[in-house]
N, C-alpha and C positions, 0 to 999 in steps of 0.2 A: 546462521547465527550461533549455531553450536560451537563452528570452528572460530568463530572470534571471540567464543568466552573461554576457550581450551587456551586460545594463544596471548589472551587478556592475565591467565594463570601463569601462566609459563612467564610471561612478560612483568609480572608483581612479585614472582616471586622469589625467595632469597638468592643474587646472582654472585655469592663471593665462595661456591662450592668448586676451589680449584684442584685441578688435578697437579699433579707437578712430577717432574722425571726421576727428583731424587730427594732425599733426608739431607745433605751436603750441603752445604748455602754454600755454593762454588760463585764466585765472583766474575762476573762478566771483563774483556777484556777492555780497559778504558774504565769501569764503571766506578762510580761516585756515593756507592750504598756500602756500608758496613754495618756487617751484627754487632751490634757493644752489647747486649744482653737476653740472655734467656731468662725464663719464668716456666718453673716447673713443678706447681705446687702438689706435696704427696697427701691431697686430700683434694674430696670430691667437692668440687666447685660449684655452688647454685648461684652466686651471684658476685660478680665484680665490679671495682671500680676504682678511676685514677683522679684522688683527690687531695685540695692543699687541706690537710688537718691540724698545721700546727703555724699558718699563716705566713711562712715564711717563702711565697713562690714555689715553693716546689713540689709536685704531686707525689703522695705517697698512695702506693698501690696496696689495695683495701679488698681482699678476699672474704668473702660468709662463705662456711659452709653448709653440707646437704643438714649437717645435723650440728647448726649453731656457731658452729667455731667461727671467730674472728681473729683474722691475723693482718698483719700489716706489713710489708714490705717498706722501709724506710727507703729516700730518695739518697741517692750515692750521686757528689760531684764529681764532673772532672770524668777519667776514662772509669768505669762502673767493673767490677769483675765478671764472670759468667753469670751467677747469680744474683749478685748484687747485696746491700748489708743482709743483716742476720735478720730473719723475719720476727717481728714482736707481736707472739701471742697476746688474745685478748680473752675477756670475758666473754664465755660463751653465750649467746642468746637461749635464755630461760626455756622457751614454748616456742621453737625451728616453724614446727607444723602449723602452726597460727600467727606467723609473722610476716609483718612486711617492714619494707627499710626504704631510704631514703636517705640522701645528704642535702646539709642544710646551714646556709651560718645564721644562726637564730638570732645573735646580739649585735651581729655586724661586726661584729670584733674578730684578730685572730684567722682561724683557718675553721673549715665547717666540720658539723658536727654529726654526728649518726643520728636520725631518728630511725626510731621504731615505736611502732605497734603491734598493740599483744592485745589478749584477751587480760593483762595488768594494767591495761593505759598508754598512753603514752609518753617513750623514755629518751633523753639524750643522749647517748654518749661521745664521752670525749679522748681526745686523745692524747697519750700519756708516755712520754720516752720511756718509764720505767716500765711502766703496766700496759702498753699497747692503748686497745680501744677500752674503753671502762664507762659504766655509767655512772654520771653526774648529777641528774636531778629528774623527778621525774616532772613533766609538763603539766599534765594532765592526767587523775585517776579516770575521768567520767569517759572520756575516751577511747572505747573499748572496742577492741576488733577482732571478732570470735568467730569469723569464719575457717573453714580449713582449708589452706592452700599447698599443704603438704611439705613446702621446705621453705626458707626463706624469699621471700619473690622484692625486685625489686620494683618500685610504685612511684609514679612521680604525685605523691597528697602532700608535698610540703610546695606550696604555690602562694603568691605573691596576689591571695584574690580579689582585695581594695584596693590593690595598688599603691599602698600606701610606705611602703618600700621595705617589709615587714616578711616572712615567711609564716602562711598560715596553715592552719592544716586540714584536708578534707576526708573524711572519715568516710568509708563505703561501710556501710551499715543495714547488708541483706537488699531490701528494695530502694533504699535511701540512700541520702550523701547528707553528710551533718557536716558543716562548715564552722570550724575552731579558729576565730579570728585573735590572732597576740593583740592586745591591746594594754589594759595597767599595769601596776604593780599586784605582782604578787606575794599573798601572802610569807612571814617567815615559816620556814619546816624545821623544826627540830633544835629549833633556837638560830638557826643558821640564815641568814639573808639568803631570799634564792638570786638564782644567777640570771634566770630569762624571766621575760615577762609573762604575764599570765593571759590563758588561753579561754576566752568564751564562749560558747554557741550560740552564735546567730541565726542558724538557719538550717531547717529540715527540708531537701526538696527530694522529690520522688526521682526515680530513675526506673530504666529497665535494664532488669539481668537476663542476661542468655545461657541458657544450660542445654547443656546435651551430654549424652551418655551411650557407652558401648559395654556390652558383656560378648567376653569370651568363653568358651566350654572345652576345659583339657580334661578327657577323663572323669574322674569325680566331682572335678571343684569349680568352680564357677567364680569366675573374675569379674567385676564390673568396674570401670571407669566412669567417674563424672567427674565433668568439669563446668565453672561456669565462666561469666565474661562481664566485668560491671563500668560500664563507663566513666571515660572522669568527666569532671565537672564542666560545661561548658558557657563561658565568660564572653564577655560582651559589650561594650557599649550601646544601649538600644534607644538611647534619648538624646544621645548629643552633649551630653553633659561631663564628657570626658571620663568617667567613673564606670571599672565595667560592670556590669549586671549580670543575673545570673540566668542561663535560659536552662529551662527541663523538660525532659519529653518523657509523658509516663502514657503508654499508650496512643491514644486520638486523642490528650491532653495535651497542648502546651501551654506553659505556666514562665513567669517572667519576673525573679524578685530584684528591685531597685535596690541599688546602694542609695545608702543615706550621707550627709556632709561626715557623719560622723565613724564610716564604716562599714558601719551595720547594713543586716539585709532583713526582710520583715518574713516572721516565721509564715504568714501568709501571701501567695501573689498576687502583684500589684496590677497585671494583666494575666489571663489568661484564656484561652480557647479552645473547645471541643470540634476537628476538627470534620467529624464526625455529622457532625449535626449540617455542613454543608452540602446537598446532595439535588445532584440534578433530578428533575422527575422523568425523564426520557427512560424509556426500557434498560435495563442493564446489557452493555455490550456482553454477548458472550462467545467462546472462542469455535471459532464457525467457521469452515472453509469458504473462504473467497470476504471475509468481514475484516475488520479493526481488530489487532491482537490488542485486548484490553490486559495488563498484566495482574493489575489489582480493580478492585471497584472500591475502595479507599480511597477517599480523597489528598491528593498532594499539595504538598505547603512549599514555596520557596521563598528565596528575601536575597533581597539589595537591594541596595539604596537608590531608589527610580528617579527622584528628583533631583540628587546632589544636594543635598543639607547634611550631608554627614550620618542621618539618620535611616537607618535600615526600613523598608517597605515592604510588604506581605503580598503574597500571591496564592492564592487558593484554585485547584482548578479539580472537577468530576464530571467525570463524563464527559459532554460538551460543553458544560460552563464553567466560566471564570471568572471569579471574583478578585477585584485590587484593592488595598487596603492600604492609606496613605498612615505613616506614621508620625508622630513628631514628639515635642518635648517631653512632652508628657509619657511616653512610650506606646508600645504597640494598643490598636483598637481594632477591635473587628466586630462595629458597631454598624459602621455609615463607608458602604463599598465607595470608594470612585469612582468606581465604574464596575459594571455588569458585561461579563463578553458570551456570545453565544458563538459556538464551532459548528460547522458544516457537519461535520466527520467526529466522531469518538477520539480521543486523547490516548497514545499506551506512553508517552513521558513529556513533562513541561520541561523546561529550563527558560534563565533569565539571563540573557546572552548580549553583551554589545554588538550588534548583526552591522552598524554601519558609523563604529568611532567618534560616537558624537558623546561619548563616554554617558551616557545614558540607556541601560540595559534595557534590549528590546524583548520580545514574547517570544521562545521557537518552541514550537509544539511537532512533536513527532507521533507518528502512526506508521506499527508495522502493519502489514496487508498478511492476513495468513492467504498461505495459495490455494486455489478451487481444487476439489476433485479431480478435475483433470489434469489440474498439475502437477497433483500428488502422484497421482498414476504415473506419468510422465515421466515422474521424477525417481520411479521406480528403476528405470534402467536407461536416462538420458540425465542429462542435465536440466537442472530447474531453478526460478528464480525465487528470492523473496524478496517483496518490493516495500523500500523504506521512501515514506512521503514526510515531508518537509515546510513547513508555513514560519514565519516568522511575520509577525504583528510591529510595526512602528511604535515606539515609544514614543506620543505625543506633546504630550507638556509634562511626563514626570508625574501625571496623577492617572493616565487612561492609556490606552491600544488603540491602534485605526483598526477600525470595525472588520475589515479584510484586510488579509495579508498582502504585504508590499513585497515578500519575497517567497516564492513557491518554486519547489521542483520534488522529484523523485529519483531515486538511486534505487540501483538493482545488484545484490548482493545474488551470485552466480555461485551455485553450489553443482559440488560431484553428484552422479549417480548414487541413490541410496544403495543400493545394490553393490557397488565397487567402495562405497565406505566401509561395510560390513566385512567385502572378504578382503578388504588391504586397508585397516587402518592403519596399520601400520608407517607406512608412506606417507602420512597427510601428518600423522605427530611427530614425521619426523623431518619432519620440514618447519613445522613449527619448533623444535626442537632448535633445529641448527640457527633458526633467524635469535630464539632467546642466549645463544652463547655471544651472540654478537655485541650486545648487552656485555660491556666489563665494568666490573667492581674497582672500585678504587677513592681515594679519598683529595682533597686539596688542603696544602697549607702552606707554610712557611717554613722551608725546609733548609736553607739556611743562613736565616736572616738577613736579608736583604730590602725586606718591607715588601716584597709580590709575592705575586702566588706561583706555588708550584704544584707539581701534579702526582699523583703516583696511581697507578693502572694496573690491573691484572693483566697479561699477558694475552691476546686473543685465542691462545694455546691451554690458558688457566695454568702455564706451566712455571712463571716466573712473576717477579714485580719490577715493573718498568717505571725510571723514574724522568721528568720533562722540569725541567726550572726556569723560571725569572719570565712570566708575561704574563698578560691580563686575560683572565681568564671571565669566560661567559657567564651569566646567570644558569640558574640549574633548571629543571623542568618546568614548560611553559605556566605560565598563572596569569591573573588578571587580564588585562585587555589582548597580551601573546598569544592566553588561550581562546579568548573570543575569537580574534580573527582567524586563528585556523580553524574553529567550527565554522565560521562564514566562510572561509575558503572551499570547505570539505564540502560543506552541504548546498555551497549557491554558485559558488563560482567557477569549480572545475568542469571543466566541459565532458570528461569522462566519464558519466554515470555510472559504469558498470565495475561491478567489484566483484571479482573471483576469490578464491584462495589462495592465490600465486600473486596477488595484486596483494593483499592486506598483508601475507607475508614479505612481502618486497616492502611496502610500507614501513613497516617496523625496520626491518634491518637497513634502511635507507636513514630512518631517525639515528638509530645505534651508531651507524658510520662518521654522520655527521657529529652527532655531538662527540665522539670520539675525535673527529679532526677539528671542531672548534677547542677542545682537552688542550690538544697536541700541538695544535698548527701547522700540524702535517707533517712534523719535525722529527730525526730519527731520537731515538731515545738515547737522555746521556747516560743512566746509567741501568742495571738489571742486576736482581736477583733469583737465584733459583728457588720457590716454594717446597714446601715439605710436601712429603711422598703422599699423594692423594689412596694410598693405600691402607696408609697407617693416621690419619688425620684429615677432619676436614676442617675447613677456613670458614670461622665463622663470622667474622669483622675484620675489617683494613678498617685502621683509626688513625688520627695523627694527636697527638699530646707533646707541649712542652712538660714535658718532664722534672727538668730541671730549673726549671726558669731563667733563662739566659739566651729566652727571644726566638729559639728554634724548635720547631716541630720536630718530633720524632714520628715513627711510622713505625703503630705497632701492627704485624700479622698472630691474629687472635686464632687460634684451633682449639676443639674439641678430638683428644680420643676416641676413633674408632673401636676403640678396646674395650675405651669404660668412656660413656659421653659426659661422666661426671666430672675426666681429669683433661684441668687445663693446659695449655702449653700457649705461650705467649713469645714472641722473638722483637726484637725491638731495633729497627735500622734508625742508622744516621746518614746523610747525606754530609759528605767531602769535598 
């Protein structure tokens, strides 16, 4: 289990660190890519972006720096010079260290506009041929976001959350989310008509923040890091009523505020549930050689929609019971179960899985088996097993489970000797290592107008960018019913129970190959560039942006300075 959460890391995590042979952008023989611009801006970059600000199609590229600066690179038609027009400073942002930003076209008009938030409220700014970026109006004073994030951080709180075709705003405010819905006119300021409409609070809901912290000791002085993590708002339709709704998780609380016809969401929820309070009486599993690896003794909640009304349904499960919770117009209840399930065996994870395509998600209940004593021992200087058991419940009419599983097996996850993990890890990380490069970063677009998609790739070397044009290109990582079946595949239907480390790393790198050749079509590349020196820069985005607005993607290779991770460097191909 260890090595599949080491290679679960490696497999998540950022895969566009290329190496590359040279600084040169040497042009492949035959190839169809050209640099038409650099970005080299001489200040530290916290946050960027390529957006239309003055409505005319074309993106201008919108630098914050570490400490407020706002510059803007204006969009250049036609062939672009090395660097492109003359950058237009802006207003620098007041309080860097307590702000967050955002783009946004607030009135629907034009090109979008900057927001921010400060511990002054919230502000527009707009953008201005003579003056750059500049603020225009403030939104909202009551508004306030006083946390410290230390430089400017970009945030997506300007969201669309009644759906009423509007940008609203949501406010992280320490344990909460305060939701500023645009709705009237607003008042005049200063004798002057304002420009947007006016922004209200509808809704306080709870949240949870994640904090962690690290102190370092040089010598005398003592350094400590914190950071924290606040979730955004999660929207929903939970009634069917086409309007999303807001759901919140504050603890073993969840809470569920209804939009109303007119917007609005009610400072209080309109359902909610302790999930807490649902608790088997059976002994608590506890973690015991040769038993049920229980992970938590917290109860688990899931949802999809069991019947097909459109409407999301609840599933609560601890220990060995299971509670179902049919939902409907009215939104969530967890009053009157539909049914009551009891398990043989202790639960360590639920899921709500379609097991047999009848688009109707069934029950699969997993249980690891921790291994006996003797296997531990065993396992000391041979090989040993952990065995993963497997039930999936029938989804019967959309309100209950068949009382016994219709579908059962176990799989056996084959591990090294502890003893040989200890003095050669080495060798196990690097094999997971090698299956994660297999994994290439890359992006799709429209690269030169033609109306299909085309493809650009890192290199399997991370040494170059590879580019492939004009065919239909697959959907991206499995979802809905794609991923149901291959859990039913994995867990019911392979005949090969037994899973090593050499098997779940061939796994992956068998995935990576493939979706590589559905990319590609197995086609040799038409054209390649050489990436900058993985010495001097790492790559930290492949993007594609019209630019210019004239139908074609560009393909930008995004780095961070190894020197100073603060300065950017940006190269921007065309495809020929």
């Amino acid at each position: 289990m260890i090595a599949a959460l080491v290679l679960a890391q490696l497999v998540l995590a950022p895969r566009l660190l290329a190496p590359a042979q040279a600084r040169a952008q040497a042009q492949a023989p035959g190839a169809a890519l050209e640099l038409v611009r650099t970005l080299e801006p001489a200040l530290d970059v916290a946050e960027y972006a390529f957006v239309d600000l003055d409505g005319d199609r074309e993106r201008e590229w919108v630098l914050i720096g570490t400490n407020g600066e706002l510059v803007v690179h204006a969009s250049v038609h036609g062939e672009a010079s090395p660097l492109g027009a003359a950058p237009k400073p802006g207003t620098k942002l007041a309080d860097p260290a307590h702000t967050l930003v955002t783009f946004a076209n607030l009135d629907g008009e034009g090109g979008e506009e900057l927001v921010v938030l400060s511990p002054d409220g919230a502000l527009a700014y707009a953008f201005d041929a003579e003056r750059g970026l500049a603020p225009v109006e403030r939104l909202t004073r009551r508004a306030r976001f006083v946390l410290r994030v230390g430089k400017p951080t970009l945030a997506d709180f300007a969201r669309d959350v009644n759906a009423d075709g509007r940008p609203d705003l949501v406010l992280p405010a320490g344990e909460k989310l305060e939701v500023w819905i645009q709705g009237g006119a607003k008042a005049v300021e200063n004798g002057a008509p304002a420009r947007y409409a006016a922004f209200k609070r509808t809704a306080v809901v709870a949240t949870q923040v994640s904090r962690w912290g690290a102190r370092s000791t040089n010598e005398l002085s003592d350094v400590l890091e914190s950071s924290f993590s606040i979730p955004n708002l999660s929207v929903r339709d939970v009634n069917g009523d086409q309007r999303p709704d807001l759901y919140v998780v504050d603890g073993s609380l969840r809470a569920w505020h209804l939009q109303r016809e007119d917007g609005s969401f009610g400072e209080t929820p309109d359902a909610s549930v302790d999930v807490s309070l649902f608790r088997d009486t059976i002994a608590e599993a506890k973690v015991r050689p040769g038993h049920t690896l229980a992970i938590s003794d917290d109860p688990d909640l899931d949802s999809r929609d069991l019947d097909g009304d459109g409407i999301p349904d609840y599933v609560i499960a601890h220990r060995r019971k299971v509670w179902v919770f049919a939902a409907s117009t009215k939104g969530p209840q967890f009053s009157q179960p539909s049914t009551i399930l009891k398990t043989a065996d202790d639960i360590t994870a639920l899921q709500l899985v379609d097991l047999d395509d009848d688009q109707r998600p069934d029950l699969l209940l997993v249980k690891v088996q921790v291994p006996t004593v003797a296997e531990l021992v065993r396992g000391v200087f041979g090989e040993w097993e952990v065995t993963i058991g497997a039930s999936g419940y029938e989804n019967v009419d959309g309100r209950s489970f068949s009382n016994t599983p219709k579908w059962r097996n176990e799989l056996a996850v084959r591990l090294p000797a502890i003893l040989k993990l200890f003095k050669n890890p080495e060798q196990f990380i690097q094999r997971f290592e090698e299956t994660a490069r297999r994994f290439r970063g890359g992006t799709i677009g429209d690269f030169d107008g033609d109306g299909r998609a085309d493809v650009a790739l890192v290199s399997s070397d991370r040494a170059a960018l590879e580019l492939w044009r004009g065919r239909e290109v697959p959907e991206g990582p499995l979802k809905g019913s794609a991923l149901d079946r291959g859990i039913a595949r994995v867990l019911f239907e392979d005949p090969n129970t037994t899973w090593d480390l050499e098997r779940i790393a061939g796994a992956f790198a068998g995935l990576a190959e493939r979706r590589a050749k559905e990319l590609t079509g197995s086609r040799p590349r038409e054209a390649a560039r050489t990436l900058r020196s993985r010495e001097e820069f790492k790559l930290v985005a492949l993007r594609n942006v019209d630019l210019d607005g004239d139908g074609k993607d560009e393909i930008l290779a995004v780095y961070r300075t190894r020197a100073s991770a603060g300065r950017l460097s940006i190269d921007v191909y065309r495809a020929r």
